[in-house]
C-alpha positions as CSV (number, residue, x, y, z in Angstrom):
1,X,123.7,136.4,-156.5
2,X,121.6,138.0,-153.8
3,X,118.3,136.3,-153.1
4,X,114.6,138.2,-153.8
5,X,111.8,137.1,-152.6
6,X,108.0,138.5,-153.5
7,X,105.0,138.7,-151.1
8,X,101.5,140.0,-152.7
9,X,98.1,138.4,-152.5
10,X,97.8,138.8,-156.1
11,X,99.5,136.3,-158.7
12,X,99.2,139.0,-161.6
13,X,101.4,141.5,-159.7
14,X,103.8,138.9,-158.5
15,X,104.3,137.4,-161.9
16,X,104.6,140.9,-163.4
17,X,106.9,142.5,-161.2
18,X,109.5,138.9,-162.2
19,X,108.8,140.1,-165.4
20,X,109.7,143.6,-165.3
21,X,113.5,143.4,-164.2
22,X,116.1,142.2,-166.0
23,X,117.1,139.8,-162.5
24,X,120.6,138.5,-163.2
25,X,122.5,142.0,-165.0
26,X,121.7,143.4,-161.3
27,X,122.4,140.2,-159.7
28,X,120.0,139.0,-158.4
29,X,117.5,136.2,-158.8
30,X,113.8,135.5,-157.3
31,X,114.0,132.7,-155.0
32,X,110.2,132.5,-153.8
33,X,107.2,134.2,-153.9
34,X,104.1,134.1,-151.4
35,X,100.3,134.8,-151.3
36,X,100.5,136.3,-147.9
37,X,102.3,137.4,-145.1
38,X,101.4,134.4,-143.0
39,X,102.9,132.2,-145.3
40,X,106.0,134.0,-146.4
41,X,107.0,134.2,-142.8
42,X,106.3,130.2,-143.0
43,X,109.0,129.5,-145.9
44,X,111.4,132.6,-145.0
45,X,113.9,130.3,-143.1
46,X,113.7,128.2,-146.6
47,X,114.4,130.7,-149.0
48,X,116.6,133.1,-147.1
49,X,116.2,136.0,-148.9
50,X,118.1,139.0,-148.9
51,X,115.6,141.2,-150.7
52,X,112.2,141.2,-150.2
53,X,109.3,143.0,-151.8
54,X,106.0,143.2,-150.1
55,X,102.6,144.6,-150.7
56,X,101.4,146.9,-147.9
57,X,97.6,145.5,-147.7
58,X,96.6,141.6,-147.5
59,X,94.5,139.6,-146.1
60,X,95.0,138.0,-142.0
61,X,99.2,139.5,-142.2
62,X,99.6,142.9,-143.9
63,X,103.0,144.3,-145.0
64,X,103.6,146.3,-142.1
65,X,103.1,143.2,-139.7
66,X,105.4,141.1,-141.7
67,X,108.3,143.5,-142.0
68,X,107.8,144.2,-138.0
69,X,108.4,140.3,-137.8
70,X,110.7,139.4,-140.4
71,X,113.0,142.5,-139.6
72,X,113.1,141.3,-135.8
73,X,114.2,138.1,-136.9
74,X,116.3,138.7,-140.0
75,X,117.6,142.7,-139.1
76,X,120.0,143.2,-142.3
77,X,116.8,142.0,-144.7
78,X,116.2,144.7,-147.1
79,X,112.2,145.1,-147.3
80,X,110.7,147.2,-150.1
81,X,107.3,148.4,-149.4
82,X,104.8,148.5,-152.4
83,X,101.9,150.4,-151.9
84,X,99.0,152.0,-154.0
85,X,99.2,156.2,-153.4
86,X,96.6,156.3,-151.6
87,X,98.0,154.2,-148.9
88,X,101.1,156.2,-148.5
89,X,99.9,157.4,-145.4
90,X,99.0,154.0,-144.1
91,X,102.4,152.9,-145.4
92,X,104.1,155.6,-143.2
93,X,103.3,153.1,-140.1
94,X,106.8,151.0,-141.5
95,X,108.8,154.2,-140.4
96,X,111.1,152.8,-137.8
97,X,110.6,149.0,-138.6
98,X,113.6,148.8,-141.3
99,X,111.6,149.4,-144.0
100,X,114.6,150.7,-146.7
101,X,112.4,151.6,-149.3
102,X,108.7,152.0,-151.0
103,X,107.2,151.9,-154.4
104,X,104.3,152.9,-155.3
105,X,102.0,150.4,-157.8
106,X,101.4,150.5,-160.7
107,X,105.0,149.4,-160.4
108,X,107.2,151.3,-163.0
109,X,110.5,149.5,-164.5
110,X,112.9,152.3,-163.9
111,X,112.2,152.8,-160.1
112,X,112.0,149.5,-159.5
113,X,115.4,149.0,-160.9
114,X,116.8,151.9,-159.4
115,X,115.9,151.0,-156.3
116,X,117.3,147.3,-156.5
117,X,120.4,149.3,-157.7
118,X,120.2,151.1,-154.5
119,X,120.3,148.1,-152.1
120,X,122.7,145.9,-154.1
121,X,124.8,149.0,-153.8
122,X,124.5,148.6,-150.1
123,X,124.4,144.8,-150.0
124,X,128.0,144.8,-151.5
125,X,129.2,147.1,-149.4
126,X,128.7,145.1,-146.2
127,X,131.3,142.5,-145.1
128,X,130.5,138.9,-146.4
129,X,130.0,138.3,-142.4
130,X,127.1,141.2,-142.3
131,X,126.1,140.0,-145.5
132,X,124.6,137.0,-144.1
133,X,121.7,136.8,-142.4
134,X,120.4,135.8,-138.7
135,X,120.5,132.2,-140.4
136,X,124.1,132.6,-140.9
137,X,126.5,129.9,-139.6
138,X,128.1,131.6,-136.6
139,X,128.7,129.8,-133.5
140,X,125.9,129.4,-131.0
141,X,125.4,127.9,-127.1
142,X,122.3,126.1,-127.3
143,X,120.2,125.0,-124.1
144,X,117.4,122.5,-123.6
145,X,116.8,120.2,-126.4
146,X,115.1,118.8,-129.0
147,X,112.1,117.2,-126.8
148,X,111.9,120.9,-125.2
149,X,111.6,122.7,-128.6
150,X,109.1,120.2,-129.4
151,X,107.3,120.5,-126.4
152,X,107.6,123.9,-126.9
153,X,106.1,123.9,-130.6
154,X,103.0,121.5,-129.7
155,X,102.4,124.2,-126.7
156,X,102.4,127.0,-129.1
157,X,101.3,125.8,-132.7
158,X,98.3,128.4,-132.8
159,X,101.3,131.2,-133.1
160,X,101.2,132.3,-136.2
161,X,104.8,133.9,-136.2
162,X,106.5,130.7,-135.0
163,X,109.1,129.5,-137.8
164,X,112.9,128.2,-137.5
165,X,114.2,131.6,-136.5
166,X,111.9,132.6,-134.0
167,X,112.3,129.3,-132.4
168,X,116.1,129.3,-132.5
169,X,116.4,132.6,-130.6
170,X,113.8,131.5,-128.1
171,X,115.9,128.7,-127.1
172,X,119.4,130.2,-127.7
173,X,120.2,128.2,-131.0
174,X,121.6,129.3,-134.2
175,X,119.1,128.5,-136.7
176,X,121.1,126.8,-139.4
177,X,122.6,124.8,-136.4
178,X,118.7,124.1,-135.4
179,X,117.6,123.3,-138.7
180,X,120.2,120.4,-139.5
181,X,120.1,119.6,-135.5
182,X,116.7,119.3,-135.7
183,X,116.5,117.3,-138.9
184,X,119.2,114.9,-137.4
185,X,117.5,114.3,-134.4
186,X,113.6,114.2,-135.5
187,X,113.8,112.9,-138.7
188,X,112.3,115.3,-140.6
189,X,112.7,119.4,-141.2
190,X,111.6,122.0,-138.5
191,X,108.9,123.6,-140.9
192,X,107.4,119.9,-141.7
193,X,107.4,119.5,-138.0
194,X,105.4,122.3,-137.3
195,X,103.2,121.9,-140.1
196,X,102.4,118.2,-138.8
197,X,101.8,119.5,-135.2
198,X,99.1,121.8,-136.9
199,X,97.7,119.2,-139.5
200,X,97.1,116.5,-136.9
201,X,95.5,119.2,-134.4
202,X,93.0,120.4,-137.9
203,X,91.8,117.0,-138.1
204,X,90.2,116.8,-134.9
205,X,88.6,119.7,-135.8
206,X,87.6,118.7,-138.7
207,X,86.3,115.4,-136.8
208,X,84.2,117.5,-135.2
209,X,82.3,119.0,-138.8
210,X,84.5,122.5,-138.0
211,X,84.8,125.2,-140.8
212,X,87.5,125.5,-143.0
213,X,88.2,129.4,-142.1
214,X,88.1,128.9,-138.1
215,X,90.3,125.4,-138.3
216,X,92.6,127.7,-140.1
217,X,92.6,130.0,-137.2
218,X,92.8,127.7,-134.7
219,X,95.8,126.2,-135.7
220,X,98.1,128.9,-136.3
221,X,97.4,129.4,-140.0
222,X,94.9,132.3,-140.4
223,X,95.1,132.4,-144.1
224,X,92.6,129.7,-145.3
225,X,94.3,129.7,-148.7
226,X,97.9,128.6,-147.5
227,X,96.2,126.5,-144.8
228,X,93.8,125.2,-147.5
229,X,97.8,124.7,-149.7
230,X,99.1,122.9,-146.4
231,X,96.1,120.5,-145.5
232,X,96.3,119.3,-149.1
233,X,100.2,118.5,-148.9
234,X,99.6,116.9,-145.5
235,X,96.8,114.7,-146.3
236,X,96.3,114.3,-150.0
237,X,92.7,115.6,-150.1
238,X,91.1,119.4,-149.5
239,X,89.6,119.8,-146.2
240,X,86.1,119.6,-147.9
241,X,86.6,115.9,-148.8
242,X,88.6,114.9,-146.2
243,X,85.6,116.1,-144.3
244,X,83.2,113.5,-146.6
245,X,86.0,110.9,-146.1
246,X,85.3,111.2,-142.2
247,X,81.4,111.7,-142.1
C-alpha cells in the first residue's frame, strides 16, 4: 500500500476527493489530510506519504511553497497539483520543483484515477530502496547532539519550515535515526518538542494581552487555525480563554 496524503484549506474538497477513488483496488490508502501548507509540512515526517495532493492557493503556505519545501526534503514524493483553470498559469510556477502532475478542480473521477494509475505505475517501478523516502532507514554519521539540535530548535522556532527532516539534514542525521534518537534521549517526539518550544514562547505573548493572528506569527505557526489546533492540544483551553484565565 502506498501512502496519500491531502492538503486543501477546504474540508468539502478534501472529504470529496477520499470519496471519489476507489483507494485500495489502486493500492493505495489516505494516511492524513491537512488544512494548510504550514501544517502539512508540520505532520509530513508523521505520515510519510508517498503521494500527495495539494491545492495550488491557501492561505500563509500555498501549493507551490509546499511542494518547493517538501520536494527538497522528500525528492522521490510524488505531488499532484490541483488547481482551478484559471490558475493554470499561476500553477505553471511548480515547473521545475517536481511537481509530476496537475488536475484541474472540479475534480473529475476518471483523471483523478488515471493519474494515481500513472504514479503507482512509476512507484512500482522503482527499487524498494528508491521507493523509500528521505526518512528511510539508511545509515547516517551524525554530529553534535541532542542538546545542540535543541539549542538549535529554541534558536529557530519562528521557522516555519523546521520539522524532523529539515532538522536531520541540518545536522547530518538520518531522520528516522533522529526521530527514535531523539525520542530516547528527550523523552518525548521531535514534533511535540518543537511544538512545546513554540507553545511556551505563545504564552508570554499572550501574557502580554498579544493577538491571536500575530502570536501565531511570531512563533513559527502563521496559520492561526492550526496554531489555534496546536495551543488547544498544548494547553487544554483556546487562546481566547487562556487569555481570561491569565487577566
Amino acid at each position: 500500500m502506498y501512502k496519500v496524503m491531502i492538503i486543501d484549506d477546504e474540508k468539502s474538497l478534501r472529504n470529496l476527493l477520499k470519496l471519489t477513488v476507489d483507494w485500495g483496488r489502486l493500492g493505495l490508502e489516505v494516511c492524513g489530510e491537512a488544512s494548510s501548507g504550514i501544517e502539512a509540512i508540520n505532520i509530513i515526517d508523521e505520515i510519510k506519504p508517498d503521494i500527495v495532493f495539494v491545492d495550488i492557493k491557501m492561505p500563509f503556505m500555498d501549493g507551490i511553497e509546499f511542494s518547493r519545501i517538501a520536494i527538497k526534503q522528500y525528492p522521490r514524493l510524488k505531488i499532484v497539483v490541483l488547481t482551478a483553470m484559471n490558475e493554470f498559469e499561476y500553477a505553471r510556477q511548480c515547473v521545475g520543483i517536481g511537481v509530476c502532475e496537475y488536475l484541474t478542480k472540479p475534480i473529475v473521477r476518471t483523471e483523478v484515477t488515471d493519474v494515481l494509475q500513472r504514479i503507482v505505475k512509476e512507484l512500482s517501478l522503482q527499487s524498494p530502496e528508491e521507493n523509500k523516502n528521505t526518512a528511510s532507514e539508511k545509515t547516517a554519521v551524525p554530529y553534535g547532539s541532542m542538546n545542540n539540535i535543541c539549542s538549535f530548535i529554541k534558536e529557530n522556532y519562528k521557522n516555519s519550515e523546521i520539522n524532523l527532516t529539515y532538522v536531520a539534514n541540518k545536522f547530518g542525521f538520518n531522520p528516522s535515526y533522529l526521530s527514535r534518537r531523539f525520542k530516547e534521549d528527550i523523552g518525548m517526539s521531535f514534533i511535540d518538542y518543537v511544538t512545546k518550544c513554540r507553545m511556551e514562547k505563545a504564552l508570554d505573548y499572550l501574557r502580554m494581552k498579544t493577538a491571536m493572528y500575530i502570536t501565531a506569527r511570531e512563533v513559527g505557526i502563521p496559520d492561526p487555525n492550526y496554531f489555534s489546533k496546536c495551543f488547544k492540544k498544548y494547553t487544554g483551553k483556546s487562546y481566547t480563554e487562556k487569555m481570561k484565565e491569565e487577566a
